[in-house]
C-alpha positions as CSV (number, residue, x, y, z in Angstrom):
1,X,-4.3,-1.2,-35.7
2,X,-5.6,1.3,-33.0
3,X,-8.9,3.3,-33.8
4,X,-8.3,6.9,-34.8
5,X,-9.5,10.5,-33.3
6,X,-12.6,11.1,-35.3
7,X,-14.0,6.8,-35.4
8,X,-17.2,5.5,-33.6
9,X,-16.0,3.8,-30.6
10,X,-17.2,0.5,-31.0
11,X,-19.7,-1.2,-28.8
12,X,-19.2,-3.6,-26.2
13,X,-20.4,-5.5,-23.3
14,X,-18.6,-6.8,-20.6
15,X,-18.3,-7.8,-17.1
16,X,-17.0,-5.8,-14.6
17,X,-15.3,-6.7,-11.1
18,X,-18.6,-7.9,-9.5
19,X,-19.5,-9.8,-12.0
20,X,-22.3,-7.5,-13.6
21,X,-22.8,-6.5,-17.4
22,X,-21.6,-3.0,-18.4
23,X,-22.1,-1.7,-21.9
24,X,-20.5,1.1,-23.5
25,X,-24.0,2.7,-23.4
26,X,-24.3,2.5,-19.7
27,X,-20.9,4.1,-19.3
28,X,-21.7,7.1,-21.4
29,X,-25.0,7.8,-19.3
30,X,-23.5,10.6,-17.4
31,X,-21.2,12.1,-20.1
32,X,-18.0,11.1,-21.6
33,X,-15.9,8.4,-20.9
34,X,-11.9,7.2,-20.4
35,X,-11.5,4.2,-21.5
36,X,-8.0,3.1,-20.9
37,X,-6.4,-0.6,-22.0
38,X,-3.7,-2.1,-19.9
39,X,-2.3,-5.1,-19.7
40,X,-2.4,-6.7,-16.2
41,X,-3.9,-5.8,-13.0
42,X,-0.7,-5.6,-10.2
43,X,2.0,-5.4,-12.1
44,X,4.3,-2.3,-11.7
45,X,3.5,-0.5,-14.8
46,X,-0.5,-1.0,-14.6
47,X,0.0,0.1,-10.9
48,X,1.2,3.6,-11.9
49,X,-0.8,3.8,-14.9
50,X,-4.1,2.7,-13.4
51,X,-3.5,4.8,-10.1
52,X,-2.5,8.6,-12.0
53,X,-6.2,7.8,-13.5
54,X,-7.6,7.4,-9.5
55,X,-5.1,10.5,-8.6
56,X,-7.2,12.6,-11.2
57,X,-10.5,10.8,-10.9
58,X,-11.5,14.1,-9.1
59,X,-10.4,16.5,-11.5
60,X,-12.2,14.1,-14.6
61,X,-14.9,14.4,-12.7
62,X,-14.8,18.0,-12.8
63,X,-15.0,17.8,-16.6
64,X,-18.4,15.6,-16.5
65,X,-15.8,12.7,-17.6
66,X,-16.0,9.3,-16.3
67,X,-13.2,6.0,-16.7
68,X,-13.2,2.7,-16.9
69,X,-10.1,0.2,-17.4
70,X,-9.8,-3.2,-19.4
71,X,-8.0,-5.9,-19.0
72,X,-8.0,-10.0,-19.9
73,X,-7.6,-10.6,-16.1
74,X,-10.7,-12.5,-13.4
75,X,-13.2,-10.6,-11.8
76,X,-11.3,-11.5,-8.2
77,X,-8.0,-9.9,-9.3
78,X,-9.8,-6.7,-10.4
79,X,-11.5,-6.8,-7.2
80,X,-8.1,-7.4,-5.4
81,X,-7.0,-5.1,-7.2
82,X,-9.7,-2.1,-6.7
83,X,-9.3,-3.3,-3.1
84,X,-6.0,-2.1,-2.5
85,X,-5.6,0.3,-4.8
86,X,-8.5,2.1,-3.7
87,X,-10.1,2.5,-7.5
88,X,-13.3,4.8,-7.4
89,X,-13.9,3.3,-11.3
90,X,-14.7,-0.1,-12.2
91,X,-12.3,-2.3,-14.4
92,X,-13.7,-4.7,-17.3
93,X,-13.1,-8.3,-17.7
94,X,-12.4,-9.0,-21.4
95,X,-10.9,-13.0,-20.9
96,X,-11.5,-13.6,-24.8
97,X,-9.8,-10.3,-26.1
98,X,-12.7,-9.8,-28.2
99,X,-12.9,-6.2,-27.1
100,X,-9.1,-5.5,-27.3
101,X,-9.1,-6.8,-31.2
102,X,-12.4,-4.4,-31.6
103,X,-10.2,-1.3,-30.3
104,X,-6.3,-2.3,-31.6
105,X,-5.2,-3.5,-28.3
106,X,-3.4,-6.3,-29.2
107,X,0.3,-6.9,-30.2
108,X,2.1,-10.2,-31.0
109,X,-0.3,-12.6,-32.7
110,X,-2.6,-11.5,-29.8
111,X,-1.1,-12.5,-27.0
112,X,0.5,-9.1,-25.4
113,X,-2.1,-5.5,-24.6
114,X,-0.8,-2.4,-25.9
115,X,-1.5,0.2,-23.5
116,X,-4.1,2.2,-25.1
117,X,-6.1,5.3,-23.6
118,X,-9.0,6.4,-25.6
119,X,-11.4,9.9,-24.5
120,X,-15.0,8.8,-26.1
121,X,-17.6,11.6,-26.0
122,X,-21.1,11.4,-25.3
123,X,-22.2,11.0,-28.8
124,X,-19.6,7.4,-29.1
125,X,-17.4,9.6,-30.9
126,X,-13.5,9.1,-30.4
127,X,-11.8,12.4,-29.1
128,X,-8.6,10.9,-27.9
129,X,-6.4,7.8,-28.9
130,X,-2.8,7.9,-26.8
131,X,-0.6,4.6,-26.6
132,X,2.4,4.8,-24.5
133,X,3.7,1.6,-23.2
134,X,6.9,3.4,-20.8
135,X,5.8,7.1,-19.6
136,X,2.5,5.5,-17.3
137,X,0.9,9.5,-16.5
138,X,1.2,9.9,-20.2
139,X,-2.2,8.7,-20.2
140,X,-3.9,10.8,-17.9
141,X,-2.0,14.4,-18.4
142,X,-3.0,13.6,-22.7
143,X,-6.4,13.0,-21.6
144,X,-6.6,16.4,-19.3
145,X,-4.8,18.4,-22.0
146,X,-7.9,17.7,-24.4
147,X,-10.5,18.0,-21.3
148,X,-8.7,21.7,-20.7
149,X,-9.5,22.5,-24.4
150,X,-13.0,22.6,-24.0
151,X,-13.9,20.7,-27.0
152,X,-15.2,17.2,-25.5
153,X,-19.0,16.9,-24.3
């Protein structure tokens, strides 16, 4: 099951694209953070999903917010990946799925990601949790509708 509004984000730490170790912590530095779970780096639907969060990465911004995607693929298809797609965040390696069980990512015995954004404020605190596996801006336009409310710091 998929954290709620209201839980403590769990911790984490994982690799990014290059290969270096990014905590939760180190994400929240500058404010809060979109932490959005999809499941594979390429493919049609994480295209569109992954690139309305880089066609509004200037407007987060503008709300002191910050994103960061997850996925179970290798640091040289999410640099591929970043590559083309021109990604201004970085994208987390998580091969085991430890992270994805942590935060309700998971469907079928474990073997398929549900596409999970979640808003985390500065204080670890969850503000958002959307799952839409078919409408791809879902994602973002939920996560500016709670930005535009003012409440999230």
């Amino acid at each position: 099951m998929a954290l709620y509004v209201g839980a403590a984000a769990p911790d984490f730490t994982l690799p990014d694209q290059n290969g270096r170790a990014v905590s939760l912590d180190q994400l929240l530095e500058n404010g809060p953070l979109v932490l959005f779970f999809y499941p594979r780096d390429h493919s049609f639907g994480c295209t569109r999903q992954v690139s309305s969060f880089r066609d509004n990465y200037e407007a987060l911004l503008g709300h002191g917010v910050t994103a960061a995607g997850v996925s179970k693929d290798s640091e040289q298809e999410h640099e591929s990946f970043i590559a083309k797609h021109q990604l201004p965040f970085p994208l987390l390696i998580d091969r085991d799925g430890e992270i994805h069980r942590r935060y309700g990512c998971l469907a079928m015995f474990g073997m398929i990601t549900r596409r999970i954004t979640f808003l985390i404020d500065s204080r670890k605190k969850i503000r958002l949790c959307h799952e839409d596996n078919f409408k791809m801006n879902s994602h973002v336009e939920k996560v500016m509708k709670v930005l535009g409310s003012g409440e999230v710091r």
